[in-house]
C-alpha positions in Angstrom: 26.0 -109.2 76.7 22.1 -109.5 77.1 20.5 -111.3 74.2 16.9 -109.0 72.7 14.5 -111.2 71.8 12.2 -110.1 69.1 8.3 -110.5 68.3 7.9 -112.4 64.9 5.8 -108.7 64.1 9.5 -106.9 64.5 11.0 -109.3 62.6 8.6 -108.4 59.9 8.9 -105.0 60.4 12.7 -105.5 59.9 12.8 -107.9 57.0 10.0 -105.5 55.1 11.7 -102.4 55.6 14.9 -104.4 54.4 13.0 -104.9 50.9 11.7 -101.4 50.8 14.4 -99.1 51.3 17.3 -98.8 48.8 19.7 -98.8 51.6 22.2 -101.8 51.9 21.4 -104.6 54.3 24.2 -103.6 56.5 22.4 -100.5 57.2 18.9 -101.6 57.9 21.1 -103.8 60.4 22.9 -101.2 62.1 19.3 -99.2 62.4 17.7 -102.3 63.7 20.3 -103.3 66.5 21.2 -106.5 64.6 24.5 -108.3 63.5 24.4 -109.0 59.6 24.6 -112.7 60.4 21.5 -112.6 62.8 19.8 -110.9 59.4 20.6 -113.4 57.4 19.9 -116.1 59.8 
């Protein structure tokens, strides 16, 4: 499995949008392409 490498701005993009939505964490992961564990890391 190919690894994606993000840019620190998609990270921030990820981590803000994580703060602002009232969804759970495990669904701004799934929207984002990311493991929970990769989120958290």
């Amino acid at each position: 499995m190919k690894c994606k490498r993000y840019t620190t701005e998609q990270k921030i993009r990820i981590l803000r949008s994580a703060d602002e939505a009232d969804a759970s964490i495990l669904d701004v992961c799934r929207d984002a392409g990311i493991s929970e564990q990769t989120f958290h890391r």
